[in-house]
C-alpha positions in Angstrom: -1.1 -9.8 -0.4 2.5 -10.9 -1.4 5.7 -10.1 0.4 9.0 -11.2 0.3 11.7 -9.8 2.6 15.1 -10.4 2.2 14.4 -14.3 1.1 17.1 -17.0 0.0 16.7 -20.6 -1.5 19.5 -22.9 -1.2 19.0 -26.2 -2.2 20.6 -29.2 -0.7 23.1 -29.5 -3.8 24.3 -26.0 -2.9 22.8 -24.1 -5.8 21.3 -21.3 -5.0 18.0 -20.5 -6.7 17.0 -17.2 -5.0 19.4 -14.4 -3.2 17.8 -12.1 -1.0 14.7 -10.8 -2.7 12.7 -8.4 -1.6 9.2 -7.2 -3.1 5.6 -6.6 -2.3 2.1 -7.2 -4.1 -0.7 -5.3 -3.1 -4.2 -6.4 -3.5 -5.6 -6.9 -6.7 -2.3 -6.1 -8.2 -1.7 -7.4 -12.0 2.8 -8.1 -11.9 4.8 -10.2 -14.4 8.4 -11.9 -13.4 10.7 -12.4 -16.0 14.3 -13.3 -16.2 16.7 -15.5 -18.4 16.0 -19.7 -17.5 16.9 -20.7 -14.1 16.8 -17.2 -13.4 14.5 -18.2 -9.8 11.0 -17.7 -11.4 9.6 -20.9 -11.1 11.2 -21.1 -7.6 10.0 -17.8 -6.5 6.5 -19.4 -7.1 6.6 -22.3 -5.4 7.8 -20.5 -2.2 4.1 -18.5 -2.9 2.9 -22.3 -2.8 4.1 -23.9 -0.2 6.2 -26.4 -2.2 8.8 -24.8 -1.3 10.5 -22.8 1.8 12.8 -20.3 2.3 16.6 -21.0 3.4 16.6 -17.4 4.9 13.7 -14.4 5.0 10.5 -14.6 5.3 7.5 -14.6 2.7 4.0 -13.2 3.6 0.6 -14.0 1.8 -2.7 -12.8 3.0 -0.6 -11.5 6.1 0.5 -15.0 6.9 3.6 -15.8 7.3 4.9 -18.9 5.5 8.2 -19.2 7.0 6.6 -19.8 10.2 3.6 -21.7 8.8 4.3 -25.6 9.6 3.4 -28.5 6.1 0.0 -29.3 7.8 -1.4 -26.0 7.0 -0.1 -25.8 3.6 -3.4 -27.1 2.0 -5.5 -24.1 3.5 -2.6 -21.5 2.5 -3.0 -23.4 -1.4 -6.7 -23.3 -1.1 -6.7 -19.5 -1.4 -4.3 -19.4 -4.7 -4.9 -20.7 -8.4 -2.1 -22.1 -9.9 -1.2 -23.2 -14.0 1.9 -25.1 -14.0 4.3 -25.3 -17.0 3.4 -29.3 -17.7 -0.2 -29.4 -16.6 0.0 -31.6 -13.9 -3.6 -33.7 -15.7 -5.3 -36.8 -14.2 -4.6 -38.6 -17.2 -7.5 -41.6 -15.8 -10.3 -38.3 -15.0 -12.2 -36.4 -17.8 -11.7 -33.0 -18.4 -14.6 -32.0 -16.5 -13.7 -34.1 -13.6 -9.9 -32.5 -13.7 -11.3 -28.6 -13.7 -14.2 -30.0 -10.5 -11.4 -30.9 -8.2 -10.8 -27.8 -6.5 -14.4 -27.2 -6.0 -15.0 -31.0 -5.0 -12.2 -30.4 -1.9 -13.7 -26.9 -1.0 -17.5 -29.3 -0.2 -18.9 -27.2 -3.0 -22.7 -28.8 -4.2 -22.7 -30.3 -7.4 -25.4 -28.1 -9.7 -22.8 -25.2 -8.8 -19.7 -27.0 -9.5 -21.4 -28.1 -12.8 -22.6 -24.6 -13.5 -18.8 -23.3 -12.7 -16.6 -25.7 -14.7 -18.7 -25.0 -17.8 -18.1 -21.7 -17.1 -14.5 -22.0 -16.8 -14.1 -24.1 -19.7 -16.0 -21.4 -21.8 -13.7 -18.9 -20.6 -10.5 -21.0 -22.4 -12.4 -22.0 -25.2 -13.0 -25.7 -24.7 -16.5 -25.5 -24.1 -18.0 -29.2 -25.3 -14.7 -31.3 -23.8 -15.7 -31.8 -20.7 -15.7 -35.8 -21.8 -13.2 -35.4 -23.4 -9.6 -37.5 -21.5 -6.5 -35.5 -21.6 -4.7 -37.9 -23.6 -7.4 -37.0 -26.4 -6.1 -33.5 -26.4 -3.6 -31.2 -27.9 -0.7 -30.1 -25.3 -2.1 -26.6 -25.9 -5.5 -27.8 -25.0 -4.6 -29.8 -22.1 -2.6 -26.6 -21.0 -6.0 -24.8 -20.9 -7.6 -27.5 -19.1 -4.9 -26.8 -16.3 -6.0 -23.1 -16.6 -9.7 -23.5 -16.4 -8.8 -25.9 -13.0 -6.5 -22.9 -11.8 -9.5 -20.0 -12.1 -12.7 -22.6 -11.6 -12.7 -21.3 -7.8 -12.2 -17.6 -8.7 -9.0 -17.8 -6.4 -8.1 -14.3 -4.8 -4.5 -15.1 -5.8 -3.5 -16.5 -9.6 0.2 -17.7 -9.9 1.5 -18.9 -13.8 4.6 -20.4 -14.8 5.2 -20.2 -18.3 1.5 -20.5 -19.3 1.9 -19.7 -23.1 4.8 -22.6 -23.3 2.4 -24.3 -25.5 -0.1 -22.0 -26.6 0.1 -20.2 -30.3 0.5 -16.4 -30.2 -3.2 -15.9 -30.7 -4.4 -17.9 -27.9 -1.3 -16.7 -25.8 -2.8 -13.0 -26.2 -6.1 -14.5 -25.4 -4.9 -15.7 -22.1 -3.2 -12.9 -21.2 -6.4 -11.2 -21.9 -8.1 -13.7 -19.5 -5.1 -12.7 -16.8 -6.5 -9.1 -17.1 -10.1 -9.9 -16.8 -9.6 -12.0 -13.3 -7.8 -9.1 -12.4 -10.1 -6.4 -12.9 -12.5 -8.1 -10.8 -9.8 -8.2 -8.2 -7.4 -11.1 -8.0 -4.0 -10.6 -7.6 -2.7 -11.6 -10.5 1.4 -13.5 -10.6 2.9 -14.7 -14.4 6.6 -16.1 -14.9 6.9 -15.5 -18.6 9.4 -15.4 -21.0 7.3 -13.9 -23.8 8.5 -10.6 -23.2 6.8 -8.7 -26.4 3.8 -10.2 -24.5 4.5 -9.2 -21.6 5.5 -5.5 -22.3 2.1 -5.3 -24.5 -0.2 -5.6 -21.1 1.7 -2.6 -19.5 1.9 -3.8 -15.8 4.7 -3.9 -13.2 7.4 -6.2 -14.1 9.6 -7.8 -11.5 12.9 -8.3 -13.2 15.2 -11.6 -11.7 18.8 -12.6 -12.9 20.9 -15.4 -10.8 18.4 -15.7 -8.3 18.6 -11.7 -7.5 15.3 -9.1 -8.5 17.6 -6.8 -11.0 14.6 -4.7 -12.1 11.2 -3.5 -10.6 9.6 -1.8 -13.9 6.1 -0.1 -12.9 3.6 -0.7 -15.5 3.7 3.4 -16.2 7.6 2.9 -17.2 6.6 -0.2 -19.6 3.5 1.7 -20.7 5.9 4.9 -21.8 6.9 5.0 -26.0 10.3 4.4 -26.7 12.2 7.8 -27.4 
């Protein structure tokens, strides 16, 4: 579902943001990436993306090879992955409801089932009854929430997350993490950069361990799952 072999980001400046990684995701696999800030998460993800591309090695989703996939096809590669960003990335001049529709509006879905799937989304963050509502009217935590609704409004086989609980109280950051696991039992592949590590080790999946742009750790969720002696 998700490889990387062997890849490297260099930026133009000369920082480099990821040194030869190598990992796979299978199918329907639930993995967290952690690491210490500007440790290549939020790098790693946007190679996933497309808003990025690999100075060296090559990164594979759905089989498809990004390295070699040219900016024109970038939208069709993007249309197959739900993404919540750290800052939300809101239409500040659409309602809510209008926000979490816009992945179904590109995808030519009618309206009655778009209607039918925002509410559905936004029930599933706990905002049903905003969907009026402007973002500037909300909380940062709920406008965070409005980004995840938009990112899982599609049911996306792939979920990427940077830093989704940035904003979010620890009772609603176990609630989405909850949410994480429920997408993922019915099958998405499921991607979180978190820092939240007490979070992260109570879910008990794989974690992918990064550290100046180099994976460090691969922890299977068995290892994380295992009391402490």
């Amino acid at each position: 579902m998700i490889t990387f072999e062997h890849v490297t980001k260099r930026y133009q400046s000369g920082s480099i943001a990821l040194q030869d990684v190598s990992f796979h995701l299978d199918p329907g696999e639930m993995t967290f990436l952690t690491g210490h800030s500007g440790a290549g998460k939020s790098t790693l993800l946007r190679l996933v993306l497309m808003l990025e591309k690999a100075t060296r090695g090559q990164v594979f989703v759905n089989s498809k090879n990004l390295s070699k996939t040219s900016s024109s096809q970038a939208p069709s590669v993007r249309r197959g992955i739900g993404m919540i960003f750290q800052n939300h990335k809101l239409l500040s001049e659409k309602t809510v409801f209008d926000n979490v529709s816009l992945p179904l509006i590109i995808a030519g879905e009618r309206y009655p089932d778009i209607r039918k799937k925002v509410r559905a989304a936004l029930d599933k963050v706990g905002l049903s009854g905003k969907e009026k509502s402007w973002p500037m009217q909300l909380s940062g935590g709920e406008q965070q929430r409005v980004g995840i609704a938009r990112a899982i409004v599609g049911m996306p086989p792939i979920l990427l997350a940077d830093e989704p609980t940035g904003n979010l109280d620890p009772e609603l950051s176990r609630g989405l993490f909850g949410l994480f696991r429920q997408l993922n039992e019915r099958g998405v592949t499921v991607l979180v950069a978190s820092h939240d590590l007490a979070l992260v080790r109570s879910m008990c999946q794989r974690v992918l361990v990064l550290s100046q742009g180099r994976l460090v750790d691969d922890i299977p969720g068995a290892d994380i799952a295992r009391p402490a002696r």
